[in-house]
GUBAZA-275437 format. One record per residue: y, x, z of N, C-alpha, C in turn; residue number from 1. Coordinates in Angstrom, 3 decimals. Each point is the difference from the previous one (the first is absolute). Last residue first. Example, Ala and Ser with C-alpha at 12.3 -4.5 7.8 and 13.67 -1.06 7.14 Angstrom:
2
<<-2.250, 12.850, 7.080>, <1.190, 0.820, 0.060>, <1.090, -0.770, 0.730>, 2>,
<<-5.720, 0.290, -0.070>, <1.190, -0.890, 0.000>, <1.200, 0.900, 0.000>, 1>,
//
This chain:
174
<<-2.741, 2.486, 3.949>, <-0.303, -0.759, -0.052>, <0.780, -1.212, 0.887>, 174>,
<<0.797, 5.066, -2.805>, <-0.173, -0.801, 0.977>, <-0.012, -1.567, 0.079>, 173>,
<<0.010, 5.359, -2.110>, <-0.245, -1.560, -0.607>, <-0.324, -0.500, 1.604>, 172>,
<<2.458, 4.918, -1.992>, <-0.674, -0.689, 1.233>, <-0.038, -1.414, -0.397>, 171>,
<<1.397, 5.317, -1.931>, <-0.007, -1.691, -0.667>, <-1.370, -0.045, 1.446>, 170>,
<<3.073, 4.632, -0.739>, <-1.034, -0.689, 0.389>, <-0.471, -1.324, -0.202>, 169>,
<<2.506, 3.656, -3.120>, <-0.197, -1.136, 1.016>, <-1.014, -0.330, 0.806>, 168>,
<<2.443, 4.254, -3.897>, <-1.409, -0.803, 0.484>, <-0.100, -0.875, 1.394>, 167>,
<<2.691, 3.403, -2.746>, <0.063, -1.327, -0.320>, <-0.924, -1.138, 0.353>, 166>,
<<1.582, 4.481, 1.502>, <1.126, -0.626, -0.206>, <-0.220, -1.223, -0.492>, 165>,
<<-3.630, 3.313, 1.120>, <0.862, -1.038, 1.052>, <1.428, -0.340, -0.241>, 164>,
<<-2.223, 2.188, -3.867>, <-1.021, -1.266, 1.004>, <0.535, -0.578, 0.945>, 163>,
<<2.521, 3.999, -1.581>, <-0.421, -1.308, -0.946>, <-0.544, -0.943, 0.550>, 162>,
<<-0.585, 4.103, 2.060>, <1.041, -0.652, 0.650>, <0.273, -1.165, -1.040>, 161>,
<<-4.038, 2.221, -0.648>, <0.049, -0.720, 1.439>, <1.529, -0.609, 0.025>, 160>,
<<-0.592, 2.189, -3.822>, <-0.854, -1.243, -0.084>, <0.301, -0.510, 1.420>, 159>,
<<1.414, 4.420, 0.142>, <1.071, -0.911, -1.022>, <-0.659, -1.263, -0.298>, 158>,
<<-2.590, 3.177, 2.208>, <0.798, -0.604, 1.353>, <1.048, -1.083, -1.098>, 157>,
<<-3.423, 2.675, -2.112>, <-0.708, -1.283, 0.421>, <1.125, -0.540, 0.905>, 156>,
<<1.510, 2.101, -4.262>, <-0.309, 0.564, 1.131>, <-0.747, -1.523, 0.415>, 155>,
<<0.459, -0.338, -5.230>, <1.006, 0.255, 1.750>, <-1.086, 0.547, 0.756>, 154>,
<<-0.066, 0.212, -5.703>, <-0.809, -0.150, 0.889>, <1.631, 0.142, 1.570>, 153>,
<<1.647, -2.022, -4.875>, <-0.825, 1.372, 0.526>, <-0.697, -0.227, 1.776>, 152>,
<<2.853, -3.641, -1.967>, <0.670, 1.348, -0.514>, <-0.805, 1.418, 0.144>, 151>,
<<-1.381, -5.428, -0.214>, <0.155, 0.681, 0.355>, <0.675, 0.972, -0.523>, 150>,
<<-0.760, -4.349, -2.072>, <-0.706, 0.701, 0.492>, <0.861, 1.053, 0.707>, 149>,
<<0.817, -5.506, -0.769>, <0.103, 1.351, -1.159>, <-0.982, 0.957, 0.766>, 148>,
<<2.509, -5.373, 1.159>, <-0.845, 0.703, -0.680>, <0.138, 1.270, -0.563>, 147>,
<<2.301, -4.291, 3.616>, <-0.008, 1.309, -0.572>, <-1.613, 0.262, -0.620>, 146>,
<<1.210, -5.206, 0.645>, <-0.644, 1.173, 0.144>, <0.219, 1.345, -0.532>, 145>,
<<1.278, -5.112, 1.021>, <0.192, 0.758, -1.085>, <-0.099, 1.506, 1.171>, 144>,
<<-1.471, -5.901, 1.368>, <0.425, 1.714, 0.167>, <0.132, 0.944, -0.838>, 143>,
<<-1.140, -4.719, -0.218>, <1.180, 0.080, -0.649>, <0.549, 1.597, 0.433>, 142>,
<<-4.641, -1.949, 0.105>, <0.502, -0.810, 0.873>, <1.717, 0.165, 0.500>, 141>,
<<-2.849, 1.956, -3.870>, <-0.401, -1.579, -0.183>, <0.487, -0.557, 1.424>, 140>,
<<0.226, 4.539, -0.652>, <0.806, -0.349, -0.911>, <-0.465, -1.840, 0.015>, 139>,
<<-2.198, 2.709, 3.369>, <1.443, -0.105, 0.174>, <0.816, -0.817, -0.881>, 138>,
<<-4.476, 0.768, -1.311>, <0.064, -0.782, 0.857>, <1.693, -0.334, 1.045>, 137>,
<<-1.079, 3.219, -3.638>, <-0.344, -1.100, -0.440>, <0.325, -1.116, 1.309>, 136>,
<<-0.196, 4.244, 1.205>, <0.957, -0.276, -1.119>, <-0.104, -1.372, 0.026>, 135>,
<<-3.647, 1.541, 2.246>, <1.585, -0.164, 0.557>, <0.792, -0.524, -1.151>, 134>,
<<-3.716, 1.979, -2.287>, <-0.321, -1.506, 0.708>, <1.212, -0.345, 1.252>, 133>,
<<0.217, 4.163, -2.055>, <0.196, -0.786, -0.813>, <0.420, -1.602, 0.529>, 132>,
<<-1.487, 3.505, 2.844>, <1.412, 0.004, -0.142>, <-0.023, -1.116, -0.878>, 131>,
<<-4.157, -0.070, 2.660>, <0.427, 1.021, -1.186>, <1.410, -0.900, -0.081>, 130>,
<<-3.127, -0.829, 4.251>, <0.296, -0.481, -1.313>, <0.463, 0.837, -0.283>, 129>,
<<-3.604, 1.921, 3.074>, <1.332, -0.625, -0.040>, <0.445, -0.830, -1.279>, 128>,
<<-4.519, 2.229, 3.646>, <0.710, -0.576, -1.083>, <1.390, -0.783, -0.112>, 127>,
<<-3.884, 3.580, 2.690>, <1.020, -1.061, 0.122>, <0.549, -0.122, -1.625>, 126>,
<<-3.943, 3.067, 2.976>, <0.526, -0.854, -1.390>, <0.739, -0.587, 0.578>, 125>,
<<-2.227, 3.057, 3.370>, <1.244, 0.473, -1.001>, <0.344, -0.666, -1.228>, 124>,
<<-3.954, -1.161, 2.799>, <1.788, -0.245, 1.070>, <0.875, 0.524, -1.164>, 123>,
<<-4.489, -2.650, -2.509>, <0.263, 1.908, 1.098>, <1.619, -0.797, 0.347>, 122>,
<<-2.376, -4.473, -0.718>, <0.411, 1.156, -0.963>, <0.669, 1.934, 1.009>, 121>,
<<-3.186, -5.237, -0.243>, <0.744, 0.734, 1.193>, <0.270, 1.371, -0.930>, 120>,
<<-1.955, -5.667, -0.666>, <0.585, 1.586, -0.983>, <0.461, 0.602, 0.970>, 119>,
<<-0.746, -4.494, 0.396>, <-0.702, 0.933, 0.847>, <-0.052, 1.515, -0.341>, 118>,
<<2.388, -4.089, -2.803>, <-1.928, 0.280, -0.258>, <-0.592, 0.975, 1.455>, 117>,
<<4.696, 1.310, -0.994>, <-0.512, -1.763, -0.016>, <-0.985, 0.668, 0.021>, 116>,
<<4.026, 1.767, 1.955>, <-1.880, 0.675, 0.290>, <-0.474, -1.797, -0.327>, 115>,
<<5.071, 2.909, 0.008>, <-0.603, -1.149, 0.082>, <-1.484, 0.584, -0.159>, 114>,
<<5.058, 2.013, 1.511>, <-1.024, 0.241, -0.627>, <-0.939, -1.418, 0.169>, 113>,
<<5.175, 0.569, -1.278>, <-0.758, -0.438, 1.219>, <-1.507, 0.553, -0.622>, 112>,
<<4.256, 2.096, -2.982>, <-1.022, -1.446, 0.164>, <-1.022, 0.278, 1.320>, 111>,
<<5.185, 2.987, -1.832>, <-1.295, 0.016, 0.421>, <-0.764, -1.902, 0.444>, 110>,
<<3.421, 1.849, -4.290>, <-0.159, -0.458, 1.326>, <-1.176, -0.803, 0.975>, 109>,
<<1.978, 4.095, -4.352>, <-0.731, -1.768, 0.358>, <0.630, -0.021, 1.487>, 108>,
<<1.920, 3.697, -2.423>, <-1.135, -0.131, -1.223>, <-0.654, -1.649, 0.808>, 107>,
<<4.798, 2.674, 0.565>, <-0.942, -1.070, 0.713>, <-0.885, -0.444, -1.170>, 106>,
<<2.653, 5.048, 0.102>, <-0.028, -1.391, -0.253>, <-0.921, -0.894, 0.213>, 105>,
<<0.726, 4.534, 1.194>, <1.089, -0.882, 1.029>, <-0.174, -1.317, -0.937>, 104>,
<<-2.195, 3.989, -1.229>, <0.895, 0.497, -0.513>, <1.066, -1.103, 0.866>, 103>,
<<-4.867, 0.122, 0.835>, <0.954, 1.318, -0.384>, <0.852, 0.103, 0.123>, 102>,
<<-1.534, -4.942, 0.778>, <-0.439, 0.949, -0.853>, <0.917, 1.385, 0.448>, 101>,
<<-0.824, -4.395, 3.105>, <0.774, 0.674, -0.766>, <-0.935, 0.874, -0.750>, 100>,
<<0.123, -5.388, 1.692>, <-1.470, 1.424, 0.122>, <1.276, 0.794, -1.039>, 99>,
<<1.083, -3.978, 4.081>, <0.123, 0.683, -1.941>, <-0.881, 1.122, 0.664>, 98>,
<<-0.799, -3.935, 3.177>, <0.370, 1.032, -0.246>, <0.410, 0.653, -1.505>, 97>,
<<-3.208, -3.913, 2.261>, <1.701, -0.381, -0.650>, <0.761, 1.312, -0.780>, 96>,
<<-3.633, 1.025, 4.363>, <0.231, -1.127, -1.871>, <0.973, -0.336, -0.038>, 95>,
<<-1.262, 2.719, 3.369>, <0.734, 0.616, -0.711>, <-0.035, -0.846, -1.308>, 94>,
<<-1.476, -0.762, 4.403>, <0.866, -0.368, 0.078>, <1.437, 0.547, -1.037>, 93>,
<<-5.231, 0.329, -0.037>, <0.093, -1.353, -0.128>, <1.865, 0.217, 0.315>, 92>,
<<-2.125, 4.555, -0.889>, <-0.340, -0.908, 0.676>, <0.944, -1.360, -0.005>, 91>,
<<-2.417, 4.294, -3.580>, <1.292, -0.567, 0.711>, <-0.394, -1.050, 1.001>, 90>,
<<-1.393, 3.942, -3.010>, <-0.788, -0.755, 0.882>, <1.491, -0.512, 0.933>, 89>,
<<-1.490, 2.109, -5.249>, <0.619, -0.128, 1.109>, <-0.405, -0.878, 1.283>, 88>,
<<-0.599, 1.096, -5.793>, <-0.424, 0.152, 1.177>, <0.529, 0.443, 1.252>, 87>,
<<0.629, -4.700, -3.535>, <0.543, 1.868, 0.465>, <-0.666, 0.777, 0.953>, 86>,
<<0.315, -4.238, -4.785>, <-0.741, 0.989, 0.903>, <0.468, 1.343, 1.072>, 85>,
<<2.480, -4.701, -2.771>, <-0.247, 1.671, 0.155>, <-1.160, 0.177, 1.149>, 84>,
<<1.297, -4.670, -3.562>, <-0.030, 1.096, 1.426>, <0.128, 0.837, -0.515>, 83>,
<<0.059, -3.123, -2.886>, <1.105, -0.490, 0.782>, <-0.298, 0.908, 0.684>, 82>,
<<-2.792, 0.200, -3.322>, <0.640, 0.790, 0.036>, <1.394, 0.043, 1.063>, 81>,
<<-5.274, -1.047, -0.072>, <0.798, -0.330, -0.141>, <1.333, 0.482, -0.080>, 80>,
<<-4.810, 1.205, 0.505>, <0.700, -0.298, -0.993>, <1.143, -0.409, -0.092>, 79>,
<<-3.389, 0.127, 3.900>, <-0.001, -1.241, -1.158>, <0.419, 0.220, -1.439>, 78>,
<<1.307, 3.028, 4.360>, <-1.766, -0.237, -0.842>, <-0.367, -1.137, -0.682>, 77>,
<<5.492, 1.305, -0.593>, <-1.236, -0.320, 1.104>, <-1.279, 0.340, -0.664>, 76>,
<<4.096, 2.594, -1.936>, <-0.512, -0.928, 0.017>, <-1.313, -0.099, 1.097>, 75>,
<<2.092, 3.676, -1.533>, <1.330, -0.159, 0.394>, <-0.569, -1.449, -0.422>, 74>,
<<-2.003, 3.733, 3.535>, <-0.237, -0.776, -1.161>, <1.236, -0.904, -0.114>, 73>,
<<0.017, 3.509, 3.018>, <-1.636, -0.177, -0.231>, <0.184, -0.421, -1.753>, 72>,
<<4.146, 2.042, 3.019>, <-0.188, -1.133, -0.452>, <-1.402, 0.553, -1.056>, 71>,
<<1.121, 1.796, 5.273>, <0.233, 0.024, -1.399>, <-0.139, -0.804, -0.704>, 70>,
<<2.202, 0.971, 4.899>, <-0.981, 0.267, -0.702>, <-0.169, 0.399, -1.728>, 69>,
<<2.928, -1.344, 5.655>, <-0.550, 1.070, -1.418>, <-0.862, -0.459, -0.695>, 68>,
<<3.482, -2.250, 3.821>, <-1.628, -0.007, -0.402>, <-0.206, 0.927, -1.485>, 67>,
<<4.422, -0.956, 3.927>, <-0.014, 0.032, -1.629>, <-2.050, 0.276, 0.074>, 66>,
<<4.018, -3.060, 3.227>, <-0.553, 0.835, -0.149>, <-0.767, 0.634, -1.184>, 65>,
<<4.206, -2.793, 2.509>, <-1.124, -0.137, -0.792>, <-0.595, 1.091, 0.012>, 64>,
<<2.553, -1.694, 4.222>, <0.473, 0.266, -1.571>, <-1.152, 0.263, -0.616>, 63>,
<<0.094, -1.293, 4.516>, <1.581, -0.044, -0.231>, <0.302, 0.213, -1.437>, 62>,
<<-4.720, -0.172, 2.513>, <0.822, 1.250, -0.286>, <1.340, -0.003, 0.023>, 61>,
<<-2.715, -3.666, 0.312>, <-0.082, 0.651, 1.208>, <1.118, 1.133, -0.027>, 60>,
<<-1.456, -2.813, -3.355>, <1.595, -0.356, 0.423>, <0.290, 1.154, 1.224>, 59>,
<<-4.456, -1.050, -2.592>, <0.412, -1.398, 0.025>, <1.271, 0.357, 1.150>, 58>,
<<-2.709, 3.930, -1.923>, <-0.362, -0.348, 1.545>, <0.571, -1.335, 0.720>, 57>,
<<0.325, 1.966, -4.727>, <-1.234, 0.036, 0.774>, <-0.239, -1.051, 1.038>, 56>,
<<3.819, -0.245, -3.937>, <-0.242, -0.213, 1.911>, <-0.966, -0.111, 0.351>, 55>,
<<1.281, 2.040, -5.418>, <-0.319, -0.789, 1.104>, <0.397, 0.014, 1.727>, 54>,
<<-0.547, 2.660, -5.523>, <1.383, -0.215, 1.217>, <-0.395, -1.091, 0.940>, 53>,
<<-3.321, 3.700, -3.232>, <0.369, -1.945, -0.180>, <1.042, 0.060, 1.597>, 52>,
<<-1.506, 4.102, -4.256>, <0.232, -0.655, 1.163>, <0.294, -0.969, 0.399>, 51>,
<<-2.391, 3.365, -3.953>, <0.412, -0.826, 0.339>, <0.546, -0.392, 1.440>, 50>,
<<-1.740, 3.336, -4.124>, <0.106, -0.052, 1.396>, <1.033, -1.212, -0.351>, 49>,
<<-3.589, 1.083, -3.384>, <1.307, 0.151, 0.080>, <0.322, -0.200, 1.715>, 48>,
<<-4.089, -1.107, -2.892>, <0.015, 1.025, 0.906>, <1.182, 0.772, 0.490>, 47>,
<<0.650, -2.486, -4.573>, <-1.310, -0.252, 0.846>, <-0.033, 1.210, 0.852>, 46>,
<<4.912, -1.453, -2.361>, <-1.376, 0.667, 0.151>, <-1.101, 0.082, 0.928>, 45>,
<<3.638, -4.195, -1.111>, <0.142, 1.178, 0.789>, <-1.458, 0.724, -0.425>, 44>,
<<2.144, -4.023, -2.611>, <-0.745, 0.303, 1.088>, <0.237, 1.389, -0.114>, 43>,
<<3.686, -3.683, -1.775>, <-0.916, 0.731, 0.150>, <-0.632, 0.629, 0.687>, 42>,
<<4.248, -0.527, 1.072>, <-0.028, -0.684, -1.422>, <-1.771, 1.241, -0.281>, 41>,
<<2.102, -1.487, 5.462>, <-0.426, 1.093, -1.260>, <-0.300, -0.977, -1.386>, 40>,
<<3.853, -1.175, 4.157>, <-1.357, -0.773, -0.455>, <-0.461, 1.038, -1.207>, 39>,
<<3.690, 0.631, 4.132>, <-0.528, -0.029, -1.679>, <-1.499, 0.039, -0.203>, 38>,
<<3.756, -1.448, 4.945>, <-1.482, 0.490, -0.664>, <0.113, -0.057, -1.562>, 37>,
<<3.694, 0.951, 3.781>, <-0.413, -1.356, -0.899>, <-0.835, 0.453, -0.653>, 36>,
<<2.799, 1.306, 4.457>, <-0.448, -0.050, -1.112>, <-0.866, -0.649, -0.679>, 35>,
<<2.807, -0.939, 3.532>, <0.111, 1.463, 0.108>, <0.011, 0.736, -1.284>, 34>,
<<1.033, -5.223, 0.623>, <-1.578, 0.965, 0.648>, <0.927, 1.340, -0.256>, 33>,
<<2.509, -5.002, 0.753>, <-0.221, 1.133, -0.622>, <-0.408, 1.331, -0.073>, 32>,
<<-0.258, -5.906, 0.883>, <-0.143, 1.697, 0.382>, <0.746, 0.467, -0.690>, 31>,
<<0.505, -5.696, 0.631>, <0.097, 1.605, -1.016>, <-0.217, 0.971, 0.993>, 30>,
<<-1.926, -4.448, 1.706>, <1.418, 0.529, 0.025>, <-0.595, 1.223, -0.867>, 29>,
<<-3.258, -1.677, 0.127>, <0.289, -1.770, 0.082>, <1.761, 0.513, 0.083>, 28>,
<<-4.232, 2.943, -2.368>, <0.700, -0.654, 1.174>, <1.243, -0.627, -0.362>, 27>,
<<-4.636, 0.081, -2.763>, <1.123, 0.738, -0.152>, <0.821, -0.703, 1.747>, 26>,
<<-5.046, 1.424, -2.926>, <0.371, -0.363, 1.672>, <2.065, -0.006, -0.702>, 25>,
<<-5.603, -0.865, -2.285>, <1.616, 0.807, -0.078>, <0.825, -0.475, 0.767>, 24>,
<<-5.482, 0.762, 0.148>, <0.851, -1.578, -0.355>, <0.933, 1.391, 0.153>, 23>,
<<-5.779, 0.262, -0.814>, <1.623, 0.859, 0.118>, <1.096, -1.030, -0.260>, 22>,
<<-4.715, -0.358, -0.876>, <0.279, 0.279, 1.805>, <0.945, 0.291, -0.112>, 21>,
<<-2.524, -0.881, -4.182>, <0.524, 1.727, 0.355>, <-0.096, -0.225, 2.039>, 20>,
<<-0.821, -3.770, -2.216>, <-0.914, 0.330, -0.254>, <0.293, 1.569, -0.015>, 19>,
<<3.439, -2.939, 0.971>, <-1.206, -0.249, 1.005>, <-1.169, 0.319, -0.426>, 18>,
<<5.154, 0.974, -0.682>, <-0.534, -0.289, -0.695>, <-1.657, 0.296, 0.770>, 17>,
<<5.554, -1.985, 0.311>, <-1.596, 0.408, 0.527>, <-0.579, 0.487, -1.108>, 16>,
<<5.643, -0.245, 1.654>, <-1.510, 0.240, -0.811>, <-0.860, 0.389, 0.648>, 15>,
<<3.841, -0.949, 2.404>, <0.694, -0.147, -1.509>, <-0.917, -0.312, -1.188>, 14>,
<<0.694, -0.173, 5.679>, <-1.100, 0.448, -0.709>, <0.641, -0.823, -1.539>, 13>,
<<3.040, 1.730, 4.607>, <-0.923, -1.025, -0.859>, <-0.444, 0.457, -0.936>, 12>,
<<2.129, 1.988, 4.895>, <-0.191, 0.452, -1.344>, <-0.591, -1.779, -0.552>, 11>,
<<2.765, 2.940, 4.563>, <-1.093, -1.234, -0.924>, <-0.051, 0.298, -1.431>, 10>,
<<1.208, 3.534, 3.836>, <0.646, -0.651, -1.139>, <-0.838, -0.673, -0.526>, 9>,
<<-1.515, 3.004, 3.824>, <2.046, -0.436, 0.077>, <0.345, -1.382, -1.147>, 8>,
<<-4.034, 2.947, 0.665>, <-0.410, -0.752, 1.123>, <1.593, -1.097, 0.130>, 7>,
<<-1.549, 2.304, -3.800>, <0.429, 1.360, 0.613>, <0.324, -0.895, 1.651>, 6>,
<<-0.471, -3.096, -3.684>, <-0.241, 1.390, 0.244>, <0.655, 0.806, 0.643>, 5>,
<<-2.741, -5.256, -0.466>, <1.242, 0.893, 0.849>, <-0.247, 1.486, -1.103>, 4>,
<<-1.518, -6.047, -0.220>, <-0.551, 1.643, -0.328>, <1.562, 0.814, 0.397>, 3>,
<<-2.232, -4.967, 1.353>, <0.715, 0.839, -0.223>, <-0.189, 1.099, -0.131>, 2>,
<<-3.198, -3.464, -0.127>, <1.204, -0.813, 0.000>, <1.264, 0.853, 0.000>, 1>,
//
């Protein structure tokens, strides 16, 4: 019945889209973030390092935190191309999260882990939607979306400080 970020600022839900899990949050008084995520034009190289900006620890910390890894596959085990495969091991309070590339651009955003059929998948898979599939989904709920690639490989602390400029905590309450 209400969604918060950053525990301060309501927010409403702009877009669903319920077969990704992913809705578009816009708040209810104007922000203005720090910084502003670019959405990658195109996929990122396989086995490429990756990082996902999240609230491990759901706020404890005061600020987000960054999860390493790599990008596996630039489609699910199904095929599909709306995901990313990453290997990483993230914990539940890091969904939602942008998944950065290298170079600081938001290649997806990290997906809840699920276990149909009883499927129990290794700790280090997680899966995210792919930039594209954002796109699209922003652009159909009237959000216009930076797009392009990077300027060359960053430091891991230049991603860290990026990340916590744009990354929220979002709280759903009942």
């Amino acid at each position: 019945t209400k969604v918060t970020l950053d525990n301060d600022y309501e927010a409403t839900v702009i877009g669903v889209d319920d077969r990704l899990g992913v809705a578009v949050l816009r708040p209810v008084d104007g922000l203005s973030p720090m910084a502003v995520a670019t959405l990658r034009d195109g996929d990122a190289r396989l086995q490429s390092d990756v990082a996902v900006s999240g609230y491990s620890y759901e706020g404890i910390l005061g600020a987000p935190t960054l999860t390493f890894g790599t990008l596996a596959d630039i489609k699910g085990l199904a095929g599909d191309t709306a995901f990313k495969r990453l290997a990483l091991t993230a914990l539940p309070g890091d969904v939602g999260g942008p998944v950065f590339d290298s170079e600081g651009t938001v290649l997806g955003l990290l997906l809840p882990k699920t276990q149909a059929n009883g499927q129990q998948l290794p700790s280090d898979v997680s899966f995210a939607v792919g930039a594209d599939t954002l796109r699209a989904l922003l652009d159909q709920s009237g959000v216009r979306a930076t797009s392009g690639n990077g300027n060359g490989t960053l430091a891991a602390e230049n991603i860290t400080r990026l990340a916590a400029d744009m990354t929220v905590l979002v709280s759903c309450w009942n």
